[in-house]
C-alpha positions, 0 to 999 in steps of 0.5 A: 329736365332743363338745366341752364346756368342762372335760373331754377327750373321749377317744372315742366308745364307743357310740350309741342311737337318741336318745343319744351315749356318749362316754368321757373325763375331767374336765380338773379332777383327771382323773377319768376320766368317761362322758359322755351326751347326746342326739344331736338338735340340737335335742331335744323338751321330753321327750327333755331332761326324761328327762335331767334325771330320770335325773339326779336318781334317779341323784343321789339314790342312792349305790348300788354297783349303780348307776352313779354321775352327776357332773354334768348340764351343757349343750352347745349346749342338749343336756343331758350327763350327766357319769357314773361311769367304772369301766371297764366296758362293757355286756353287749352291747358286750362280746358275752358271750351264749352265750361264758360259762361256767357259774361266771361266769354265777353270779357275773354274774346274782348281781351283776346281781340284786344291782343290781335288789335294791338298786334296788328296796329304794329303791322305784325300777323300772327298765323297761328292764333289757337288756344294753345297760343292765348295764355289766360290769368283766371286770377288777374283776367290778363289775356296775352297772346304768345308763340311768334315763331312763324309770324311776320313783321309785313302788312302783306305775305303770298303764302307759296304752295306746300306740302300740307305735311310742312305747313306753318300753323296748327292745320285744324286752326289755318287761314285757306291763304295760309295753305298756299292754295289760294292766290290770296295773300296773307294779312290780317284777316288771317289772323281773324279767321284763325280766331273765329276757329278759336272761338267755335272751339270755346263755344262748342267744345269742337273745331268745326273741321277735324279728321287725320287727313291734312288735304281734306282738312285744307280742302274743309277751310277753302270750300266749306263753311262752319256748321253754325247750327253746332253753335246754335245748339250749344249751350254755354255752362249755366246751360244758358243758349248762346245769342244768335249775334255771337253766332253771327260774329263767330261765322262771320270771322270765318268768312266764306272761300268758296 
């Protein structure tokens, strides 16, 4: 367990492959606060300047959907981010994927929209929007998005070619630009693309390319298009069809490489 000078740990929340999540609060004015840090005693340079990027894009905007950053301190020569707690949790803790209904689907996409419109206004691309990174409050309806570790402050990014195995962005949810194996640059169409993944997963329980293979995975986002039949033939909770102009909208945010 996390133990740093000035705040109460209270729980962990959650974990990733390179971060801990923990939940707690400030021993100052218990002010109750997220906290995240790298889960590696001994962090590459790069792991610990993503940190202290996503500090600084977080820090710089004051943005209702966005979660806000508190601080940035130091445990043992591991970065901890000191975040907003608003008493939500993320769209894939909360396991809404195929469990809602239409009305609150709306109103969550609307938010979630909302949150990339204002990221974007502030010249900012996200490139890894996925249900792990939107935090819902199902009290409050506050949608905030969170996690800019690999994002950019340019309008305009040419991602370089990589090996699929080190590439920014959770791959089942990745733009085909962000795979480096296109000559198109990054902006924020990327981000859409990633959201239109985001919502076929909210609407049917599935993301439309999936398997252990990380080239095929890419080769899926550049040359294939979603199978808009699975959303189609889902249903939302009240067993009520999903309108073919969702549908519509859901493919068109994942638009057509090929």
């Amino acid at each position: 367990m996390l133990t740093l000078s000035g705040y109460q740990i209270i729980d962990q929340i959650d974990e990733s492959s390179n971060s801990l999540i923990y939940r707690g609060y400030r021993e100052a004015d218990d002010q109750p606060v997220i906290l995240k840090t790298l889960r590696d005693a001994y962090p590459s340079p790069e792991r610990i300047a993503s940190y202290q990027r996503e500090y600084d894009i977080i820090h710089n905007l004051h943005l209702t959907g966005v979660v806000q950053v508190y601080a940035l301190e130091i445990h043992q020569q591991r970065p901890v981010l000191v975040l907003e707690d608003f008493g939500g949790s993320s769209l894939a803790q909360l396991q809404l994927a195929g469990e809602i209904e239409l009305e609150q689907f709306l109103q969550l996409g609307s938010s979630i929209v909302e949150s990339l419109r204002q990221i974007h206004a502030a010249n900012i691309i996200h490139k890894d929007i996925n249900p792990s990174n939107i935090v819902f409050n199902p009290d409050t309806k506050q949608v905030k998005v969170i996690d800019f570790g690999i994002s950019t402050v340019l309008s305009r990014e040419t991602q370089s070619f990589k090996n699929p195995n080190v590439l920014e962005g959770t791959i089942t949810y990745i733009s085909p630009e962000q795979t480096g194996r296109m000559n198109r640059a990054i902006d924020y169409r990327s981000d859409f693309y990633s959201l239109g993944v985001t919502f076929y997963k909210l609407l049917t329980k599935e993301v439309p390319f999936e398997g252990n293979d990380p080239l095929a995975l890419i080769h899926c986002h550049i040359a294939k298009q979603p199978d808009q039949f699975k959303i189609q033939n889902s249903k939302f909770k009240n067993e009520q069809t999903i309108p073919q102009v969702l549908c519509d909208i859901v493919i068109k945010l994942m638009g057509h490489y090929s």
